[in-house]
C-alpha positions as CSV (number, residue, x, y, z in Angstrom):
1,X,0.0,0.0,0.0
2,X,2.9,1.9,0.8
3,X,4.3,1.9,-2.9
4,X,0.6,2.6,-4.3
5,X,0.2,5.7,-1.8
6,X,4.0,7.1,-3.0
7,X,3.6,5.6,-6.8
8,X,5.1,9.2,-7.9
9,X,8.2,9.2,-5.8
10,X,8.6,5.2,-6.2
11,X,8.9,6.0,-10.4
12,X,11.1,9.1,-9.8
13,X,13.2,6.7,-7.7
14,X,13.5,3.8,-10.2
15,X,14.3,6.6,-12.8
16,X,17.2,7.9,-10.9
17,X,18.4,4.4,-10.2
18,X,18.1,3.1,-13.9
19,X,19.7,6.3,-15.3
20,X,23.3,6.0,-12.3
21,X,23.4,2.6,-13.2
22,X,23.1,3.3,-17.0
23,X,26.2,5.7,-16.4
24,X,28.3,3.0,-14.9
25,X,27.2,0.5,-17.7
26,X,28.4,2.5,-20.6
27,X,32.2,2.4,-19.2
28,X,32.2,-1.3,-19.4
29,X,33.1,-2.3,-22.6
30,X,36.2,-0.5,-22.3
31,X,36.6,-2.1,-18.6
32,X,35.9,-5.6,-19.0
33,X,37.9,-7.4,-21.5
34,X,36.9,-10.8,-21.4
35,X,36.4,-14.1,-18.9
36,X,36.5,-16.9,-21.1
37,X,40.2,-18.3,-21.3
38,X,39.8,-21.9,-19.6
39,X,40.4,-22.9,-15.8
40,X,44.3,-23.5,-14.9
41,X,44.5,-26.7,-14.6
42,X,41.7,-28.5,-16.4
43,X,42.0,-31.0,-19.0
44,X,41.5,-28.6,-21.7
45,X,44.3,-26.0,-20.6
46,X,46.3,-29.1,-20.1
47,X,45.7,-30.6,-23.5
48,X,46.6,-26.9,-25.5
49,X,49.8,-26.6,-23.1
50,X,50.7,-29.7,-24.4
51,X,50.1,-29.4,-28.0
52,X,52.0,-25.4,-27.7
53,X,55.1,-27.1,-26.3
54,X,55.1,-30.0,-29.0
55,X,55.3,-27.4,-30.9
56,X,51.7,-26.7,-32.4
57,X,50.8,-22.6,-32.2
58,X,48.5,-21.6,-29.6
59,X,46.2,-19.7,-32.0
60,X,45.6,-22.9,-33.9
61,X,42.6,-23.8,-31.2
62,X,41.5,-20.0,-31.9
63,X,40.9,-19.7,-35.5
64,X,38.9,-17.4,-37.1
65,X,36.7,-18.2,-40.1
66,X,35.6,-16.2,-43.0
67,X,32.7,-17.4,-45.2
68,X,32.5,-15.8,-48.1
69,X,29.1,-16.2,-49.5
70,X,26.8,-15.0,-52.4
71,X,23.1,-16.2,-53.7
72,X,24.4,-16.0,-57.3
73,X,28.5,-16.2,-57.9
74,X,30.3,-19.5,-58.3
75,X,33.4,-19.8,-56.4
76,X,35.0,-20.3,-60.2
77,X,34.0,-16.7,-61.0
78,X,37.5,-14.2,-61.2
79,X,35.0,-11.9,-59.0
80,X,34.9,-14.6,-56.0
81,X,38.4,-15.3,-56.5
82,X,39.5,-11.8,-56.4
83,X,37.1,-11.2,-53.1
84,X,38.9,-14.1,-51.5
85,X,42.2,-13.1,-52.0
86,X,41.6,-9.6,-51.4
87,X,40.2,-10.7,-48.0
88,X,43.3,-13.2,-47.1
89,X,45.4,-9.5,-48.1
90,X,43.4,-7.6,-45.5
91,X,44.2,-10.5,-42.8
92,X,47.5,-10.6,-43.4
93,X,47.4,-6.6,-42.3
94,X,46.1,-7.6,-38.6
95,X,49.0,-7.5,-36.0
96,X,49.1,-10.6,-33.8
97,X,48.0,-12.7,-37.4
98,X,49.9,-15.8,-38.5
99,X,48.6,-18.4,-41.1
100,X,45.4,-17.2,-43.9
101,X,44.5,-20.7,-45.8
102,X,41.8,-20.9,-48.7
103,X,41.1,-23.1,-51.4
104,X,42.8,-20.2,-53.5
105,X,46.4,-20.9,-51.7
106,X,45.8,-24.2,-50.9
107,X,44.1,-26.3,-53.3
108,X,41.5,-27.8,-50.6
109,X,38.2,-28.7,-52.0
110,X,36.9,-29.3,-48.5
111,X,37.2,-25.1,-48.0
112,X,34.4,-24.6,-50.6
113,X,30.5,-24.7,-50.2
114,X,29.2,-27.3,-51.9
115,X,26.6,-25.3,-53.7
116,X,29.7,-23.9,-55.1
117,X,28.7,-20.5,-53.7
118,X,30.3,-20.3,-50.3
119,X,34.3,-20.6,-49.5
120,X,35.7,-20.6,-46.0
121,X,38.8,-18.8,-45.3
122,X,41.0,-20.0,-42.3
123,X,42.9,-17.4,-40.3
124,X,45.0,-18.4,-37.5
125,X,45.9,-15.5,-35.0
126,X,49.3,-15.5,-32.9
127,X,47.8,-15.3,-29.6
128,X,48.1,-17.7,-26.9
129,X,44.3,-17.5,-25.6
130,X,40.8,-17.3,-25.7
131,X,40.6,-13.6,-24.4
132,X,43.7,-12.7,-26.5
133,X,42.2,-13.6,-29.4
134,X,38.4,-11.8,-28.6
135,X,40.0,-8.5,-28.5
136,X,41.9,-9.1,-31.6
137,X,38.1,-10.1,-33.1
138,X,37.6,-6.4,-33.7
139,X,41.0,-6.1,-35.5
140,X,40.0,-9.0,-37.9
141,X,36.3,-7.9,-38.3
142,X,38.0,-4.3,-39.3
143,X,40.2,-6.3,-41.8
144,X,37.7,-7.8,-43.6
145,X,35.5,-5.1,-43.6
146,X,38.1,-2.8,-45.2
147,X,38.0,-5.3,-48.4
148,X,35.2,-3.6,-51.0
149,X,33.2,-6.9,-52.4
150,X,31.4,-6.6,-55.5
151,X,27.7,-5.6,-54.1
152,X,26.5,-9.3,-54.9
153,X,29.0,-11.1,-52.0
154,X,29.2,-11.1,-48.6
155,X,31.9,-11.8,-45.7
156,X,30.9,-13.0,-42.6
157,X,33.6,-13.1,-39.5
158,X,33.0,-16.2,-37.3
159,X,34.6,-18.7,-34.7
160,X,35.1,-19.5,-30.8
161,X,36.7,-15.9,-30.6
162,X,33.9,-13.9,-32.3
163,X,30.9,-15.6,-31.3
164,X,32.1,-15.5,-27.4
């Protein structure tokens, strides 16, 4: 009854509390930079420490993948071609980057749609984790998105890093 009798004040107070923590909100995406790397000691941190020291590079269990995609151009076209290396360019700009593979610079079959109107291009960062390589997402999105595609393709950034 108490909230029905001061309804005005009770608004006016929810107001003012929404809008300080809406203030403090907006400074955390340059505050928080990510929880996701995996527990010290668990089988999975075990297993990449392993692999790393065998030799293996620790952004191989964080790639990034690029479809390239269109509704009406065959990967055989010069334009897809051109898009895909154009894009595997761009990624070798990003700092912290290491390996771009394709079909174009490898040969692999298994890299293209089989409607023959998607190709997936594999880019392996240089960072040795999770986090490290979500904030290097924006770098890689930037890269990709800095390549001008004929109006009837499309790149799409995905992976552990970016959907996380």
């Amino acid at each position: 009854s108490w909230v029905l009798r001061h309804r005005g004040a009770v608004s006016i107070g929810w107001v003012a509390l929404i809008g300080v923590s809406g203030m403090g909100a907006m400074r955390l995406p340059g505050v928080l930079t990510g929880a996701s790397d995996g527990v010290p000691g668990s089988r999975s941190v075990e297993t990449i420490e392993h692999a790393v020291t065998g030799g293996i590079p620790a952004g191989t269990f964080f790639p990034f993948l690029v479809l390239l995609t269109s509704d009406h151009v065959d990967v055989r076209d010069a334009r897809f071609q051109a898009a895909a290396q154009a894009i595997e360019e761009g990624l070798h700009t990003v700092s912290g980057g290491g390996a771009v593979r394709s079909y174009w610079n490898t040969g692999r079959v298994d890299l293209l749609g089989r409607d023959r109107r998607t190709a997936l291009i594999l880019f392996r960062s240089n960072v040795e984790s999770l986090n490290k390589a979500e904030v290097l997402t924006r770098n890689v999105r930037s890269a990709v998105r800095r390549v001008r595609l004929p109006d009837d393709l499309r790149a799409l950034v995905t992976g552990t890093a970016p959907m996380s």
